[in-house]
Structures are given as C-alpha cells and as structure tokens.
DSSP file (Angstrom, degrees, kcal/mol; ACC not computed):
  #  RESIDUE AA STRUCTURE BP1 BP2  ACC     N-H-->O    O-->H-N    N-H-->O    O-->H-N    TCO  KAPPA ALPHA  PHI   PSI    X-CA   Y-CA   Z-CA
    1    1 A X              0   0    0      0, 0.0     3,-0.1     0, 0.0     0, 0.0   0.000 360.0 360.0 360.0 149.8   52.8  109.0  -17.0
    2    2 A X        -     0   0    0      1,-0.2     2,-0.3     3,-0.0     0, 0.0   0.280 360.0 -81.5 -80.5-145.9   49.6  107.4  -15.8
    3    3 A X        -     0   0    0      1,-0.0     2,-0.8     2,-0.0    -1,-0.2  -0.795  53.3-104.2 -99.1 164.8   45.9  107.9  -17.2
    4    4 A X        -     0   0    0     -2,-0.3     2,-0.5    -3,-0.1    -1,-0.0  -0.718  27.2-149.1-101.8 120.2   44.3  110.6  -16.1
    5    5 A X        +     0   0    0     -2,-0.8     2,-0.2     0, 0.0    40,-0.2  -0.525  21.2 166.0-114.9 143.6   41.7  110.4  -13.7
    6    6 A X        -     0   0    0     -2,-0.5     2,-0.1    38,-0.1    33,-0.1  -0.875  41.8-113.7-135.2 141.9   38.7  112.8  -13.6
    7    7 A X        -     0   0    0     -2,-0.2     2,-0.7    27,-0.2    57,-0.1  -0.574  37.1-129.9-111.0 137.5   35.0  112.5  -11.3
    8    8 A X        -     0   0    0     55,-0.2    -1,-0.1    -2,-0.1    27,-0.0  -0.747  32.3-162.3-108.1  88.3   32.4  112.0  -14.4
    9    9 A X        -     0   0    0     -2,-0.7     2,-0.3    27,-0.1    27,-0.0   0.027   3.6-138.3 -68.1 171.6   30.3  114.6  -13.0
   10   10 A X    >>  -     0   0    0      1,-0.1     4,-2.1     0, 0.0     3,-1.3  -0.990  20.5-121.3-141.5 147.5   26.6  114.6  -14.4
   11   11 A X  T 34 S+     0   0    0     -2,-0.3     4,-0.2     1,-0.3     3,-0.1   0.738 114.8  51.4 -60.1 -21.5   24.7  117.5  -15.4
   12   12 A X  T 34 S+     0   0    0      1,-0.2     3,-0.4     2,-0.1    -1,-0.3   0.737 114.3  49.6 -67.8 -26.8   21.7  116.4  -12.5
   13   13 A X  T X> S+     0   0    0     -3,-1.3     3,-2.3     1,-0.2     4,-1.4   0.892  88.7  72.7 -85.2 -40.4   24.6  116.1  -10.0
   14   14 A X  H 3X S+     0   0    0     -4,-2.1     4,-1.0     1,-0.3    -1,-0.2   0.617 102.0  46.4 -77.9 -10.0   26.5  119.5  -10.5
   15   15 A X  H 3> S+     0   0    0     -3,-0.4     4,-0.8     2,-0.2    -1,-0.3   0.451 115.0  45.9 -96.0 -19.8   23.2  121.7   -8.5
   16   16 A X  H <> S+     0   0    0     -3,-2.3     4,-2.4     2,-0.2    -2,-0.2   0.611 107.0  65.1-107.0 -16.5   23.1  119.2   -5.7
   17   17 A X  H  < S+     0   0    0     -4,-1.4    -2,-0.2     2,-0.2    -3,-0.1   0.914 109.5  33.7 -44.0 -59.3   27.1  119.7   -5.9
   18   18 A X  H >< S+     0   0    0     -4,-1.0     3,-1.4     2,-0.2     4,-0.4   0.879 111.2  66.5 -84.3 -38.2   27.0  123.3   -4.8
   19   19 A X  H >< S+     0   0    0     -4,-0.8     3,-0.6     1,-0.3    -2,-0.2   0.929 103.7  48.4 -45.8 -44.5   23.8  122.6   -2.4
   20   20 A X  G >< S+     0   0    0     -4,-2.4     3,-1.2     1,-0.2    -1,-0.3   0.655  92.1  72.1 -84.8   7.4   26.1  120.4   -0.4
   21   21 A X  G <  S+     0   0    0     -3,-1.4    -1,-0.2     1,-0.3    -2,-0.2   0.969  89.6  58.9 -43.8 -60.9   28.5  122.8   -0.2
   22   22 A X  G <  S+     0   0    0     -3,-0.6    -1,-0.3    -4,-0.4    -2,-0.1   0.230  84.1 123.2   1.9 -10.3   26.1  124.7    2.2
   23   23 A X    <   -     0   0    0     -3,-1.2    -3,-0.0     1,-0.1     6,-0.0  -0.417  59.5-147.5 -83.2-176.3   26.3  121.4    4.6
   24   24 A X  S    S+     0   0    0      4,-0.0     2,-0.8     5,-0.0    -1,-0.1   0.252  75.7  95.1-108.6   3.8   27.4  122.1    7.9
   25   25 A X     >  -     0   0    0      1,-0.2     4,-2.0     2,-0.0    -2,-0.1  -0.825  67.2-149.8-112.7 125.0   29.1  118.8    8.2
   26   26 A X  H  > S+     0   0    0     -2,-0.8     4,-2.4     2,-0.2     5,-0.3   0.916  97.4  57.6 -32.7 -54.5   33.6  119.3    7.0
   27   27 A X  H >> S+     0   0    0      1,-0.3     4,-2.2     2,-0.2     3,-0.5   0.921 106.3  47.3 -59.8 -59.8   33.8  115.8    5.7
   28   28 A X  H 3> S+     0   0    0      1,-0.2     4,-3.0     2,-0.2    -1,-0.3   0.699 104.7  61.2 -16.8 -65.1   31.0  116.6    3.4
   29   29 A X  H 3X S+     0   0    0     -4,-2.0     4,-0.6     1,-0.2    -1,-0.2   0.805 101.3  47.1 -45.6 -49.8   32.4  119.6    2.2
   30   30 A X  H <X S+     0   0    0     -4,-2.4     4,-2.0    -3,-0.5     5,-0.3   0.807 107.1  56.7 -93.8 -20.5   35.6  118.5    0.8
   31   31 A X  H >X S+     0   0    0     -4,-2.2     4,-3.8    -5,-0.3     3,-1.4   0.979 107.0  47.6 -36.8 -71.2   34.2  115.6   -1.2
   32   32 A X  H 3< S+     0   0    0     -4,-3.0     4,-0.5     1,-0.2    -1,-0.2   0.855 106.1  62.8 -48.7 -20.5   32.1  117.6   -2.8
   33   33 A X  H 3X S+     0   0    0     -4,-0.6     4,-1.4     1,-0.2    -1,-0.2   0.785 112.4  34.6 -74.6 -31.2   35.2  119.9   -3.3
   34   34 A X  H <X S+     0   0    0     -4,-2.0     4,-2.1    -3,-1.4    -1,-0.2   0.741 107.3  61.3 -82.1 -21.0   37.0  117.4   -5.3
   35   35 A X  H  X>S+     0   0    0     -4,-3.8     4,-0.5    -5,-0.3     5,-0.5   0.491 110.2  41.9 -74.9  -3.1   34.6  116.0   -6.7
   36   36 A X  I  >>S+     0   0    0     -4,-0.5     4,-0.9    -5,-0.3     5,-0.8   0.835 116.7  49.3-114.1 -82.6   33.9  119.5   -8.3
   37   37 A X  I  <>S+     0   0    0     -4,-1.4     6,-1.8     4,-0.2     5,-1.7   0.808 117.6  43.1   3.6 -79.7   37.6  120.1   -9.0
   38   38 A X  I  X5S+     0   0    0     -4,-2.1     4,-1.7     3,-0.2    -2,-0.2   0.958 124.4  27.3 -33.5 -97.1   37.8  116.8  -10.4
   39   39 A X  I  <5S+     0   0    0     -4,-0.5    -3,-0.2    -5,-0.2    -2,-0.1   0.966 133.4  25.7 -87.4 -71.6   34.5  116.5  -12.8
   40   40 A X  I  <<S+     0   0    0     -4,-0.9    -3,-0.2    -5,-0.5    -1,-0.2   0.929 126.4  36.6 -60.6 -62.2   33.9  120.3  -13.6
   41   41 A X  I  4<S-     0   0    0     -5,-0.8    -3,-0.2    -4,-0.4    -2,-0.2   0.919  93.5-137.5 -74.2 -45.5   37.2  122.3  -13.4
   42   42 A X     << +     0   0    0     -5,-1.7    -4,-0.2    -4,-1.7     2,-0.2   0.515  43.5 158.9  99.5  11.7   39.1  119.5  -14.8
   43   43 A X        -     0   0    0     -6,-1.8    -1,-0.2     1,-0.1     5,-0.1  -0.390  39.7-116.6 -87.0 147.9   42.1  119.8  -12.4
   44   44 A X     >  -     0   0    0     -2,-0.2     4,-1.7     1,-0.1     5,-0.2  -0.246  33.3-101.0 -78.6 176.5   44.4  116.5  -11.8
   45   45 A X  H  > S+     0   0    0      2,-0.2     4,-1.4   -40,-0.2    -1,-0.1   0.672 117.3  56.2 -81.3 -24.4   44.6  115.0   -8.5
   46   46 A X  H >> S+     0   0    0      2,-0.2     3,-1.8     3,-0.1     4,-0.5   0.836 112.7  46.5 -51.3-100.6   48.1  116.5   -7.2
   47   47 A X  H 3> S+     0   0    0      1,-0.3     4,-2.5     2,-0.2     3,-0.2   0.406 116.8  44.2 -40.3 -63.7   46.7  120.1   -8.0
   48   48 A X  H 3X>S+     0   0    0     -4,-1.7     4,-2.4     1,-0.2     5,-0.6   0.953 107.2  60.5 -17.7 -77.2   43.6  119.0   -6.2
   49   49 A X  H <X5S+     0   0    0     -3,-1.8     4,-2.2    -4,-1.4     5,-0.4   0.912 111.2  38.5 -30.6 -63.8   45.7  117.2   -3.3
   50   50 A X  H  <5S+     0   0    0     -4,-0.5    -1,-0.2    -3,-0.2    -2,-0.2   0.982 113.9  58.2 -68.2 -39.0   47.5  120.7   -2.1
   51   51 A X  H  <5S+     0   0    0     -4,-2.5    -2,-0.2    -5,-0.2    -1,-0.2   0.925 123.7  20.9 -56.6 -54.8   44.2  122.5   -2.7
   52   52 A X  H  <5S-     0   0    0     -4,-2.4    -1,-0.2     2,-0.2    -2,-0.2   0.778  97.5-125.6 -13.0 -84.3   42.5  120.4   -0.3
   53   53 A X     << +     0   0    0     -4,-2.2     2,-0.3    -5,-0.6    -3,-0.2   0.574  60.6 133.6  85.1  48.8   44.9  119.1    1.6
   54   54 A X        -     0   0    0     -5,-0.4    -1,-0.4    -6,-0.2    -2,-0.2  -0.931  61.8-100.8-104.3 133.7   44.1  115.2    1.1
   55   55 A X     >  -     0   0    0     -2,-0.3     4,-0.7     1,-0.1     5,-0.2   0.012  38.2-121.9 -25.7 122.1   46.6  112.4    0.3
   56   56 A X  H  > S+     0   0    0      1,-0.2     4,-2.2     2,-0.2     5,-0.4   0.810 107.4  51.2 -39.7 -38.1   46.3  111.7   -3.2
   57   57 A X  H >> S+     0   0    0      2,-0.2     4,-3.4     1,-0.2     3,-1.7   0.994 105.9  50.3 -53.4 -65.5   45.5  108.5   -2.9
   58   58 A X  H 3> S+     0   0    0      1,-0.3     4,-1.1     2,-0.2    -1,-0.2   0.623 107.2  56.1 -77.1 -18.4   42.9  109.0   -0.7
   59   59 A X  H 3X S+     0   0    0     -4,-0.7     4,-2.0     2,-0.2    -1,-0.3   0.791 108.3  53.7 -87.1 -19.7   41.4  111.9   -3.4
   60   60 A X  H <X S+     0   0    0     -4,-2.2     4,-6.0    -3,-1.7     5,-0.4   0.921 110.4  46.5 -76.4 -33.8   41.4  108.9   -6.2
   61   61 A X  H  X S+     0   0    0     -4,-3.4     4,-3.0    -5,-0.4    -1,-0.2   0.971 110.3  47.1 -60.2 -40.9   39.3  106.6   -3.7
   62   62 A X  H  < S+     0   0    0     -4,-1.1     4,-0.4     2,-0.2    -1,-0.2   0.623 116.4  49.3-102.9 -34.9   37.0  109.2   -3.0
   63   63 A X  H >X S+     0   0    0     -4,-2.0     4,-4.5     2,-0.1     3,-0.6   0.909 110.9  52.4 -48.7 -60.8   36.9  109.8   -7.3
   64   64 A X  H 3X>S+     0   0    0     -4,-6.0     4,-3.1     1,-0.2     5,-0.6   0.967 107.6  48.1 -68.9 -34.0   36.4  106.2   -7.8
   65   65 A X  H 3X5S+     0   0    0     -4,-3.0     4,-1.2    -5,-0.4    -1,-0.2   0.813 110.5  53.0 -44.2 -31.3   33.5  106.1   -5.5
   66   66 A X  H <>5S+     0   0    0     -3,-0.6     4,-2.6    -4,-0.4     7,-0.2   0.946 110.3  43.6 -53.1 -73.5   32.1  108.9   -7.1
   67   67 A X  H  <5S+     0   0    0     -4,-4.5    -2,-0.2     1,-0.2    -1,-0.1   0.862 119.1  44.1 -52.9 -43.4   32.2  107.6  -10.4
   68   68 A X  H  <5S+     0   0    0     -4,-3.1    -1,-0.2    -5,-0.2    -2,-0.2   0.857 132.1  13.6 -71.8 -39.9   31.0  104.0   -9.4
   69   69 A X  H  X<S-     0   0    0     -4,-1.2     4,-0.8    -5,-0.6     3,-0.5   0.395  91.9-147.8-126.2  14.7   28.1  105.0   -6.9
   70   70 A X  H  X  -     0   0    0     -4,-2.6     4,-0.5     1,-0.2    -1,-0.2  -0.167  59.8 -14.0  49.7-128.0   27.2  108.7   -7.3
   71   71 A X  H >4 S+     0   0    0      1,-0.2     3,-2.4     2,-0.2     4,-0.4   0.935 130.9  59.4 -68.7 -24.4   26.0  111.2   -5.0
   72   72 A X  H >> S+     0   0    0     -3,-0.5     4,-4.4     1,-0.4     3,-1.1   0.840  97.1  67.0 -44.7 -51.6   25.1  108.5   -2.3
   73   73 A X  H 3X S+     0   0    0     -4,-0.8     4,-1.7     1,-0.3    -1,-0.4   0.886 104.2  36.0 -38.8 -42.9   28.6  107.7   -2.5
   74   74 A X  H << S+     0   0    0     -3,-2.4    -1,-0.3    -4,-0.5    -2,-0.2   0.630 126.4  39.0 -96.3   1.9   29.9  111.1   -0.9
   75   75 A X  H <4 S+     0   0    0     -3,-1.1    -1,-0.2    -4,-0.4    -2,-0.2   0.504 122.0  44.6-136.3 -51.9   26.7  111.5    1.8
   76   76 A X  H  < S+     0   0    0     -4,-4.4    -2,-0.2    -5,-0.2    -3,-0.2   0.679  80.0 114.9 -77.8 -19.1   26.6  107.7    2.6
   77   77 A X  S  < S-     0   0    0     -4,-1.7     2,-0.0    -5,-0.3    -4,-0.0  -0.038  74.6 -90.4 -58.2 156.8   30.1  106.6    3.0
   78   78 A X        -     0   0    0      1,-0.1     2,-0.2     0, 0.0    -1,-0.1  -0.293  41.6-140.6 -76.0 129.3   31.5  105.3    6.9
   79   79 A X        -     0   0    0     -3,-0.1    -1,-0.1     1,-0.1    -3,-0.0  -0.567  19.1 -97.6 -95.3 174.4   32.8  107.8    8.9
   80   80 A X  S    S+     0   0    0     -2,-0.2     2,-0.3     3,-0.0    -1,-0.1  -0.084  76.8  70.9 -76.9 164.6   35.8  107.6   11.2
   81   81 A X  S    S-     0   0    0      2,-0.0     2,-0.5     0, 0.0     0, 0.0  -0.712  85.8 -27.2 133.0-167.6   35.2  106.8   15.0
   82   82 A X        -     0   0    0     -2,-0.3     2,-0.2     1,-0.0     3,-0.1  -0.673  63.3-117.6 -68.4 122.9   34.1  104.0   17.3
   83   83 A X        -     0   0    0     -2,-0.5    -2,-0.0     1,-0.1    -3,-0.0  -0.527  40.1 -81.2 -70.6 148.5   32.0  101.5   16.0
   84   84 A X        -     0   0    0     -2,-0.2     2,-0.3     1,-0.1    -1,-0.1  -0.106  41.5-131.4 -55.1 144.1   28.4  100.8   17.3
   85   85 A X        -     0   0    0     -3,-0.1     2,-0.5     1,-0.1    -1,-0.1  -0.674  22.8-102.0 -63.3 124.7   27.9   98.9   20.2
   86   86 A X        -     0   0    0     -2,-0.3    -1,-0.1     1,-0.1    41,-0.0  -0.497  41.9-118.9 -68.7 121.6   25.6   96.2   20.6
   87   87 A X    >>  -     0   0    0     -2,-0.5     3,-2.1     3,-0.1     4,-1.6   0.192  27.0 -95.7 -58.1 158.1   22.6   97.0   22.3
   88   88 A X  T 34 S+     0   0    0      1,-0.3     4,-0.2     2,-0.2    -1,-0.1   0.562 112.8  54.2 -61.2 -17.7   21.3   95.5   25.5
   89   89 A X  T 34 S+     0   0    0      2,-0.2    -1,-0.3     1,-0.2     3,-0.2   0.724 108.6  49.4 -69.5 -21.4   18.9   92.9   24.3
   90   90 A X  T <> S+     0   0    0     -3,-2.1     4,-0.7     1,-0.2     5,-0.2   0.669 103.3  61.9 -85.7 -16.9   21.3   91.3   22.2
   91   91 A X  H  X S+     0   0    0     -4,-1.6     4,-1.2     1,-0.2    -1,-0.2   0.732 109.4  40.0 -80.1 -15.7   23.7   91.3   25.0
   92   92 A X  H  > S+     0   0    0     -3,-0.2     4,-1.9    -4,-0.2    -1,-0.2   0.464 106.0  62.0-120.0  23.1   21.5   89.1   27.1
   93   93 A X  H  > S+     0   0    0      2,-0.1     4,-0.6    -4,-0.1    -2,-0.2   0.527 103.4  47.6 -96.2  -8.4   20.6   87.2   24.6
   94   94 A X  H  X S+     0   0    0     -4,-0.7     4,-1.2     2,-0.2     5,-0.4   0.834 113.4  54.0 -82.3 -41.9   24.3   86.2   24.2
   95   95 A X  H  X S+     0   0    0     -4,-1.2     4,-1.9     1,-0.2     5,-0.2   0.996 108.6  45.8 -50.4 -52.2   24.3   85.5   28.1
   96   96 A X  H  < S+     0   0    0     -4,-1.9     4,-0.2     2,-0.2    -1,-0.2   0.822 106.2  56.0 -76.2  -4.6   21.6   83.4   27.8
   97   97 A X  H >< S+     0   0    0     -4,-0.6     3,-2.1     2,-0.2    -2,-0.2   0.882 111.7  54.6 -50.1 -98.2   23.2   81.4   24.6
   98   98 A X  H 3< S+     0   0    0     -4,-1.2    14,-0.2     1,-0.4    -1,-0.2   0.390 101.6  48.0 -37.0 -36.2   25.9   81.0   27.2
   99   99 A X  T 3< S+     0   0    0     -4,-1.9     2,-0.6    -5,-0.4    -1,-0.4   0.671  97.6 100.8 -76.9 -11.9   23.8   79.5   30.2
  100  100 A X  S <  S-     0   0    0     -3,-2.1     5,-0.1    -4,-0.2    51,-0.1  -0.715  84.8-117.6 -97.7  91.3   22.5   77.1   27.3
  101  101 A X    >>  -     0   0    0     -2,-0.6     3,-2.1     1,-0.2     4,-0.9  -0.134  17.6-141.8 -32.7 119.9   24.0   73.5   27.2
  102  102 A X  T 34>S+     0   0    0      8,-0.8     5,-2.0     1,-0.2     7,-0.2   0.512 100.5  54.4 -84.9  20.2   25.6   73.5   23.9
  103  103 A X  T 345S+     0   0    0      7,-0.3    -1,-0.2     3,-0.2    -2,-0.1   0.462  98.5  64.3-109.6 -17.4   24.4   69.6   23.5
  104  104 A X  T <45S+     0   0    0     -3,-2.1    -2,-0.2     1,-0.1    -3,-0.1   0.539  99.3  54.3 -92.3  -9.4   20.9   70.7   24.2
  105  105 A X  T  <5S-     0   0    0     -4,-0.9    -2,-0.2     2,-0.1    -1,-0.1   0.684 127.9 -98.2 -89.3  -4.9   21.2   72.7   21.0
  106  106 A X  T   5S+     0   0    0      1,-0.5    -3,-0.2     3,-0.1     2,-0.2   0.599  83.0 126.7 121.1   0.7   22.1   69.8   19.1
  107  107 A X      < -     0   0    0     -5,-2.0    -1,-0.5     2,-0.2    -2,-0.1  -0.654  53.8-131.6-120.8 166.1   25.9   70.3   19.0
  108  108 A X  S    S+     0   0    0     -2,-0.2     2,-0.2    -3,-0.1    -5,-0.1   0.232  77.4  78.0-123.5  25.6   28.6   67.7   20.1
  109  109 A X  S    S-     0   0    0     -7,-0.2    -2,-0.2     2,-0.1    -3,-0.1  -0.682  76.0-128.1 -90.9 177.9   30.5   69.2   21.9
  110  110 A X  S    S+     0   0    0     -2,-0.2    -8,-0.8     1,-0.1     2,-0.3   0.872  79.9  14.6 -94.9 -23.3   30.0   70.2   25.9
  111  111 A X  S    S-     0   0    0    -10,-0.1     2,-0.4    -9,-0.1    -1,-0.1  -0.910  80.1-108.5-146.5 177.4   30.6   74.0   26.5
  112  112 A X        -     0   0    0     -2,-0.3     2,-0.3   -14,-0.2    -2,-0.0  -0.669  21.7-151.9-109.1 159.4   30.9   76.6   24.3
  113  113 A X     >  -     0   0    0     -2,-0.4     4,-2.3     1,-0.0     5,-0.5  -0.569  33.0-106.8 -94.5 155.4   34.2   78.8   23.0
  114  114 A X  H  > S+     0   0    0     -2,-0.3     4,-0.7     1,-0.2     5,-0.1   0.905 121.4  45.4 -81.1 -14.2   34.2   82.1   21.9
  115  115 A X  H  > S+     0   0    0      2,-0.2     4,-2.4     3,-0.2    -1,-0.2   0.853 109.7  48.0 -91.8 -21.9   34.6   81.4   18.9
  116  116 A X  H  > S+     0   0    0      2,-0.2     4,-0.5     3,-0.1    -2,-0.2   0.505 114.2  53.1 -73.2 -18.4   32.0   78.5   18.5
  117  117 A X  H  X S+     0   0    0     -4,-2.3     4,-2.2     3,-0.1     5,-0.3   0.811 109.4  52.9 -73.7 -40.3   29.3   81.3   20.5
  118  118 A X  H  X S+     0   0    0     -4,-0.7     4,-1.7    -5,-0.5     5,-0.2   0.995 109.2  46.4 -75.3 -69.0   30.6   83.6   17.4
  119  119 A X  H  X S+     0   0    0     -4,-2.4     4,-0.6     2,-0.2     5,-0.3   0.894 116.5  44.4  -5.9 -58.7   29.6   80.7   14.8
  120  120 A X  H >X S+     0   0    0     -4,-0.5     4,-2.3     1,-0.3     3,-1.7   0.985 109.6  56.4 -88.0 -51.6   26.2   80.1   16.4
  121  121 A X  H 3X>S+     0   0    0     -4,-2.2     5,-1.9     1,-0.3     6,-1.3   0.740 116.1  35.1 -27.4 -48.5   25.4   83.8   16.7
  122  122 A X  H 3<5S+     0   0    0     -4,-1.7    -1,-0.3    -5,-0.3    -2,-0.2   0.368 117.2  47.4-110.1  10.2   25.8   84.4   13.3
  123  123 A X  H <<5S+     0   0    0     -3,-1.7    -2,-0.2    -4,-0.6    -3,-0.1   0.593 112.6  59.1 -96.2 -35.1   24.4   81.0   11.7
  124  124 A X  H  <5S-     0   0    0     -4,-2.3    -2,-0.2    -5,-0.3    -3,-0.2   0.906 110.8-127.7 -73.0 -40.3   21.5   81.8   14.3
  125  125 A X  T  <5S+     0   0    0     -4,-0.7    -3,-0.2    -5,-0.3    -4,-0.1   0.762  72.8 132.2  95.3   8.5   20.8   85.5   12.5
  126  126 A X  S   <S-     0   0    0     -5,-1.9     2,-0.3     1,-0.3    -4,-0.2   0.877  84.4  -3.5 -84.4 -52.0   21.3   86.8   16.5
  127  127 A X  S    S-     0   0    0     -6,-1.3    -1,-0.3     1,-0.1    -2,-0.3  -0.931  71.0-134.7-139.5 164.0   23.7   89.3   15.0
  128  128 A X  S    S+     0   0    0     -2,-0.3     2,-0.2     1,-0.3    -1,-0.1   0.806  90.6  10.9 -85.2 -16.0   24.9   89.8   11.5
  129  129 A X  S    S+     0   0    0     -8,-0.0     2,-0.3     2,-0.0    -1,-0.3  -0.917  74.6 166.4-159.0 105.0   28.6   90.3   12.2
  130  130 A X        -     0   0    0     -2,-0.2     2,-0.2    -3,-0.2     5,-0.1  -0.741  26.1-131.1-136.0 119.2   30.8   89.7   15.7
  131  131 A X     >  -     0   0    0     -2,-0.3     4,-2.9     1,-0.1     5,-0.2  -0.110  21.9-131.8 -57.4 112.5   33.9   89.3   17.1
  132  132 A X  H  > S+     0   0    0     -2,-0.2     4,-2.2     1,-0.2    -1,-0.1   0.818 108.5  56.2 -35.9 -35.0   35.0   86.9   19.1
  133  133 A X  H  > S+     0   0    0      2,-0.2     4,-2.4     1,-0.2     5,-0.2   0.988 107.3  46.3 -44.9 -76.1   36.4   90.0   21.3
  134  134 A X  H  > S+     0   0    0      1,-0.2     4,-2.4     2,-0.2     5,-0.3   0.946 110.1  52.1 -40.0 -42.4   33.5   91.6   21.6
  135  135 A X  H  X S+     0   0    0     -4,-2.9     4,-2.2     1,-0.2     5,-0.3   0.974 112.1  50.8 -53.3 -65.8   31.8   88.3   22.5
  136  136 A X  H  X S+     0   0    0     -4,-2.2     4,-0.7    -5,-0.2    -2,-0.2   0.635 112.1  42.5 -31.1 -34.3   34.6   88.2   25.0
  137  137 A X  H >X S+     0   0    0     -4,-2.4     4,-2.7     3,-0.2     3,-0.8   0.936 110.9  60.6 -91.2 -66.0   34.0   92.1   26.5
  138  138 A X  H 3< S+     0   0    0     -4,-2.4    -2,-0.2     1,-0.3    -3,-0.1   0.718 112.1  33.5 -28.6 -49.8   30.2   91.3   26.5
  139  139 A X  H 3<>S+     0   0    0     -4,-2.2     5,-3.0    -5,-0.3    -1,-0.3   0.709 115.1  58.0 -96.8 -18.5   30.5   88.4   28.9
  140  140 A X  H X<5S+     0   0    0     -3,-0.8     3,-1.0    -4,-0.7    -2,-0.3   0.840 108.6  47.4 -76.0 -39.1   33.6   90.0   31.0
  141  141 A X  T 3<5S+     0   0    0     -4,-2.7    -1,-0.2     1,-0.2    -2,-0.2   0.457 112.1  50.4 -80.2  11.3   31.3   92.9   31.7
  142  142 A X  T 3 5S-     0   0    0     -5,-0.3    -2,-0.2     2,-0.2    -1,-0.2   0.477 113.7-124.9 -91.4 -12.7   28.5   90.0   32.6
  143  143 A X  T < 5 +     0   0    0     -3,-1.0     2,-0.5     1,-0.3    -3,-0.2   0.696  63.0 147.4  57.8  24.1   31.2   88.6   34.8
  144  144 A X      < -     0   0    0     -5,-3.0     2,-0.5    -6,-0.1    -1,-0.3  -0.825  32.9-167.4-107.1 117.9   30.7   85.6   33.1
  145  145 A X     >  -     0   0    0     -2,-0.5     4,-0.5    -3,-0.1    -5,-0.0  -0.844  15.3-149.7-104.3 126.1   33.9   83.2   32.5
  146  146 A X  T >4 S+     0   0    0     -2,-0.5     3,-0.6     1,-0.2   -34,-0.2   0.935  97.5  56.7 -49.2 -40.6   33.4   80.3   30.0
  147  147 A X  T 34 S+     0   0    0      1,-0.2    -1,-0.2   -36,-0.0     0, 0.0   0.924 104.0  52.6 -61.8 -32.1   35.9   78.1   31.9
  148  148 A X  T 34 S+     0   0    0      2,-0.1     2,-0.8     0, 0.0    -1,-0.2   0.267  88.5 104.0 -99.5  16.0   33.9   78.4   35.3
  149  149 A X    <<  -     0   0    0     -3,-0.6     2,-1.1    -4,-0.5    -5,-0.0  -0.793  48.4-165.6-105.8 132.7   30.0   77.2   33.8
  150  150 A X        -     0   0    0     -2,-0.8    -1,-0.1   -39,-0.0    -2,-0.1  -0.679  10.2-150.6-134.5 125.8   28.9   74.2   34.4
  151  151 A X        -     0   0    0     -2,-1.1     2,-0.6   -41,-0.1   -51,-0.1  -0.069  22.5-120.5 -76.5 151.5   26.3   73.1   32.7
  152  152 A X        -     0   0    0      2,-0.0     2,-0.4     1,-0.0   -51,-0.1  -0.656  35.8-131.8 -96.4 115.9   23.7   70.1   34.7
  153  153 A X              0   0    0     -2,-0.6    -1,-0.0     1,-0.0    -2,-0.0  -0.872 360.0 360.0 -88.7 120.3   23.7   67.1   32.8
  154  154 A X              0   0    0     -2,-0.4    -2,-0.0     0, 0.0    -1,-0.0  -0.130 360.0 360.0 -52.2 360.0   20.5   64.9   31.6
C-alpha cells in the first residue's frame, strides 16, 4: 500500500476554508472540499474521490498544490476554456514585422517564416509566448500570405 496522502491544512487557512465555501464559483467549491476532507477530516483520497466525484488522480494534484503553494493555489489556478487572444495592437504589430525586410533588421536571410517571425517576436519581448499557428491565423485573418511579399530591395 502506498503512503498516505493528506492536505497539511493550517490553522490560519481552515476560516478562509469555510469562507470559500460561500463562493459562488463550482470549481472553487470542491477544492476547498477536498482540501477540507483531506487536511481536517482526515479522509483518504478514494473516500474523497466518490464523495466528490473527482478522479483520484486529479484530487492528489489538487492536494499537492495545496500543500506546496497554499490558499493561492486553489483561487489562482488556470481554468479550463479557450485561451486569450492577442489583442489588436499586437496583431498589427506582427503585420507590420511582416511588411519589414528581414535583412533590414539585421538578419541574413530574405523573408521571413513563421517560425523565424515566432523567434523574433519573442527575442523582441513583442509577446512573451506564441505559436507559430497563431502567427499563422493572425496573418490569414490579415489576408497576408508570407509566400506572396515581396520585399523592395536597396
């Protein structure tokens, strides 16, 4: 059998425990509900799992977080969904990269790739983190094809 693993509740935490009960928000709710389970009642993580009715696994991540990063953990964590979009000045500031002889930046080659705009984007500090897809959706909703610019030589 493995070790047994238990949320190391603290006594400051356990009042702000039951406060978020009170949230309005689901997700919220059942953290705190293992995490309570867990740390307080002392119940293992199968008995938890049915009460719940989260994957075990998924109640030990949601422990270890706990334990590592505290309430922050269970209020701050990434929710499910779409990720944000990048907003419209940084989308024409990738168009105009794009109109931009990449030899007039210094580089030695002549036109740019999506994956060499994805380089310079993020050596540039333009975005912190992008995907050459997205680069790729960004300039297909510019109408902008990479093959068809041609940049005026000096």
């Amino acid at each position: 059998m493995g070790k047994l693993l238990f949320a190391n509740v603290k006594k400051q935490d356990i009042e702000k425990l039951f406060e978020f009960l009170q949230s309005e928000k689901e997700y919220i709710k059942k953290r705190v509900h293992l995490i309570i389970l867990s740390g307080i009642h002392k119940y293992r993580v199968n008995e938890i799992s049915r009460i719940v009715k989260i994957h075990p696994n998924h109640l030990r991540k949601w422990i270890h977080r706990y334990n590592k990063y505290g309430l922050k953990a269970i209020l701050e964590a990434p929710e499910r969904g779409k990720r944000k979009s990048f907003g419209e000045k940084i989308k024409e500031n990738i168009i105009k990269i794009v109109y931009i002889p990449p030899r007039k930046l210094g580089f030695l080659f002549s036109s740019w790739t999506l994956y060499k705009l994805k380089k310079f984007l993020e050596e540039k500090k333009i975005v912190n983190k992008i995907s050459h897809e997205t680069i790729r959706k960004i300039l297909k909703e510019a109408n902008i094809n990479l093959k068809k610019i041609v940049y005026e030589e000096k």
